[in-house]
C-alpha positions, -999 to 999 in steps of 0.1 A, spaced: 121 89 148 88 94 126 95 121 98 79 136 70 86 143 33 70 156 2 86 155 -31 75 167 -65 67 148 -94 56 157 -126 34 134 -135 20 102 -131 51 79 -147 75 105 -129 59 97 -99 59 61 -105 96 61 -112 106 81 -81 85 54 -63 102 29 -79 139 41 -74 130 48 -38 115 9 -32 150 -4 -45 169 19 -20 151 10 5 149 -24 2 187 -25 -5 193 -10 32 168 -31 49 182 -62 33 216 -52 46 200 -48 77 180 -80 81 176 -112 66 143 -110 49 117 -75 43 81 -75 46 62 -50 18 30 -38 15 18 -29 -21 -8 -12 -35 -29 -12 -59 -44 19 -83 -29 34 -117 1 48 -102 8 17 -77 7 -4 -107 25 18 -129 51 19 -102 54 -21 -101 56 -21 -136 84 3 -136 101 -15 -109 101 -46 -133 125 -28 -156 161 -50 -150 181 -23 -141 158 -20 -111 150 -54 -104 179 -70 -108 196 -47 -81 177 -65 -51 178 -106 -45 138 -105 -44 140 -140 -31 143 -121 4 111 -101 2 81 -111 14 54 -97 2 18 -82 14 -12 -58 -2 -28 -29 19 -60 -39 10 -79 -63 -14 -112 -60 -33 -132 -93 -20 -140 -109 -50 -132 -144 -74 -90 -154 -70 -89 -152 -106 -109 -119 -111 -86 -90 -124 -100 -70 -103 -76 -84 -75 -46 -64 -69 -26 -98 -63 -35 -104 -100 -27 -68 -111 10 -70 -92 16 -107 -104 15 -90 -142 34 -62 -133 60 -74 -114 57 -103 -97 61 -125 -125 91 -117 -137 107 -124 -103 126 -151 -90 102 -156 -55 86 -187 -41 49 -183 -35 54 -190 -4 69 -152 1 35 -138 -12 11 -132 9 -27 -125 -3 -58 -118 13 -83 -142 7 -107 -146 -23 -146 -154 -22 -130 -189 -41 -125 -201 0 -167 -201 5 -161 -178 34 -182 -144 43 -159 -113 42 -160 -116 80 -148 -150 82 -122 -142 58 -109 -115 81 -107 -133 110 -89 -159 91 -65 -134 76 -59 -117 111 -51 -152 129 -25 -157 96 -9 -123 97 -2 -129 136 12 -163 132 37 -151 103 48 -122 124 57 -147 153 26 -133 175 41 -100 174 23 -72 160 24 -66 123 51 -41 115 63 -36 75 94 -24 70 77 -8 35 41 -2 28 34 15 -2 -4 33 -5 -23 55 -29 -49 81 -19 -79 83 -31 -97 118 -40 -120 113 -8 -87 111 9 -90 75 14 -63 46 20 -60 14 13 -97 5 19 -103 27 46 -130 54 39 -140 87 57 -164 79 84 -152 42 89 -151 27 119 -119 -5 123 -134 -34 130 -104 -51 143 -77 -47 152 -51 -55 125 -75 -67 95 -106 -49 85 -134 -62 67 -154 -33 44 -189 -43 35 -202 -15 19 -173 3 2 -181 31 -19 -162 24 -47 -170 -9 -57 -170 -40 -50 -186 -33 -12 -169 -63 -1 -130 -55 4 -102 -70 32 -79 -44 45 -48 -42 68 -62 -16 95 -45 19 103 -27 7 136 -11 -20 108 1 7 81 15 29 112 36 4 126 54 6 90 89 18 94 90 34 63 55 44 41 56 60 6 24 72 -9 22 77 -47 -3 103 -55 -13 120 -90 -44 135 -106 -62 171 -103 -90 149 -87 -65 144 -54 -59 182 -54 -82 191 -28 -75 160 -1 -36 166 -6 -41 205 5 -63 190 34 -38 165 45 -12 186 43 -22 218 54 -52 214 81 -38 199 117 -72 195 118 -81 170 94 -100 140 99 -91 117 62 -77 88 68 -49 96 51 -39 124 74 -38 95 99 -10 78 79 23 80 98 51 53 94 73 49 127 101 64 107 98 82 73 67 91 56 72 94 21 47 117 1 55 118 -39 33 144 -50 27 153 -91 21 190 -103 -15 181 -106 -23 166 -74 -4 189 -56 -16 216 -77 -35 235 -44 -7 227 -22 23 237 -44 9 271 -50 4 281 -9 
């Protein structure tokens, strides 16, 4: 049953660790559940911050990570070495430190394979299908960010999907233009979806979200098939705490 839930943070680390304390929980019941758990991760200040957070022992060493596959929301297209790469970001956060064969890590492709962004997509699509047995993509956990244009992942106002389970963006406002992204009907098969949001700069898209029925970001188009998971800090949410 899909649900909704906002919790308050206040600030950026608080939000991180909430994030981080929530992952662990939930990956403790899904691995009760199920063999193995399939994760999205993002990338962004706070979704770092929360990987780096959920590095910390105590955490970490309460889930056998050797179970968890893991995925990215989105990728900027770009050199497999460049820092730029969220892969790169989460390896040195987190990923690192744990005891996973790279066989359980699943990144989008890099501009190293010689591919256009295009080709890369339909390579990454034809992938994502086969390791989900031909069945559609569902995570049990994505994590995302919003941006302040009330972007996810590396979907943007006004963009159109142009496939069905991985996008390619070639003209991303933020840069770089080129970027790989799972697509919406991906994220909203999710069972469970946590956004970590913080800054005064996300103020105004959290009050939109949240508060017009009628709104049109794509993050108000975010719904996991069970709980979504909004932690909110005191600046982000400063519009929407005080209504």
């Amino acid at each position: 049953m899909q649900s909704v839930e906002v919790r308050k943070a206040v600030n950026a680390i608080d939000v991180a660790t909430q994030a981080a304390e929530e992952i662990v929980s939930s990956l403790a019941s899904i691995l009760k559940a199920k063999p193995s758990a399939n994760v999205a991760l993002t990338g962004g200040t706070v979704g770092i911050l929360t990987l780096e957070i959920l590095a910390k022992e105590e955490l970490k060493d309460q889930i056998d990570f050797s179970k968890v596959h893991f995925w990215w929301g989105d990728e900027r297209y770009v050199a497999s070495n460049s820092n730029d790469r969220n892969a790169n970001q989460a390896r040195v956060a987190l990923l690192n430190t744990l005891a996973v064969d790279e066989s359980n890590i699943h990144e989008f492709p890099s501009t190293d394979s010689g591919l256009s962004v295009d080709q890369a997509r339909d390579k990454f699509e034809q992938y994502i299908i086969e390791a989900f047995d031909g069945e559609t993509p569902a995570m049990d956990l994505t994590i995302l960010g919003m941006g302040p244009d009330g972007h996810v992942a590396s979907l943007f106002p006004g963009m159109v999907a142009d496939s069905k389970n991985v996008v390619a963006i070639h003209n991303s406002p933020k840069p770089p233009a080129e970027r790989l992204s799972l697509s919406m009907d991906v994220m909203n098969a999710s069972k469970k979806i946590i956004f970590v949001v913080s800054g005064i700069d996300k103020a105004e898209a959290v009050e939109a979200v949240h508060r017009d029925p009628d709104c049109e970001l794509p993050a108000a188009k975010v719904a996991a098939t069970g709980l979504t998971l909004w932690i909110i800090d005191e600046a982000a949410g400063a519009s929407f705490w005080s209504c």
